[in-house]
N, C-alpha and C positions, 0 to 999 in steps of 0.2 A: 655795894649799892645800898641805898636807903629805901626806906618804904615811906610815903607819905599820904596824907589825906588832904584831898581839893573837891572844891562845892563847882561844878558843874552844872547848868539847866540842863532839864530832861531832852531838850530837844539838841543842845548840843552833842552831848553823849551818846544820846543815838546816832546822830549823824557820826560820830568818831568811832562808835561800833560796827556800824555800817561799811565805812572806808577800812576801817583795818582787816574786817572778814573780805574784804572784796582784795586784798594786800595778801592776802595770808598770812597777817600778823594780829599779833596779840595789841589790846586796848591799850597795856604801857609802852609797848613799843612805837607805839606811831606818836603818844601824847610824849615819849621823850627825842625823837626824830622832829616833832613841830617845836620840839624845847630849842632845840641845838639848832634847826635853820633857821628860827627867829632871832636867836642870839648873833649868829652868822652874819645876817641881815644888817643887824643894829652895828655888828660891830667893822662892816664893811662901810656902811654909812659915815659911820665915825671917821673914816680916815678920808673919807671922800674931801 
C-alpha cells in the first residue's frame, strides 16, 4: 500500500471524519472505499 498527500477543503474533511467515526473506521479507509465505488460507478457506466 502507498502513502499519499491530497488537499482536501476543511469542510469536506470534516464531513469525512465525521462519517467514518460514525462507520467505525479510520479517515483512509472510507476515502479508499469512495475510491473504489466511484471507479465501480464509472466503470459500470462504461459498459452501459
Amino acid at each position: 500500500m502507498s502513502t499519499i498527500q491530497i488537499v482536501l477543503e476543511d469542510e469536506l474533511l470534516a464531513e469525512a471524519d465525521a462519517q467514518a467515526a460514525r462507520d467505525g473506521r479510520d479517515r483512509s479507509e472510507l476515502i479508499r472505499n469512495a475510491i473504489r465505488d466511484h471507479l465501480r460507478r464509472l466503470r459500470t457506466r462504461a459498459l452501459e
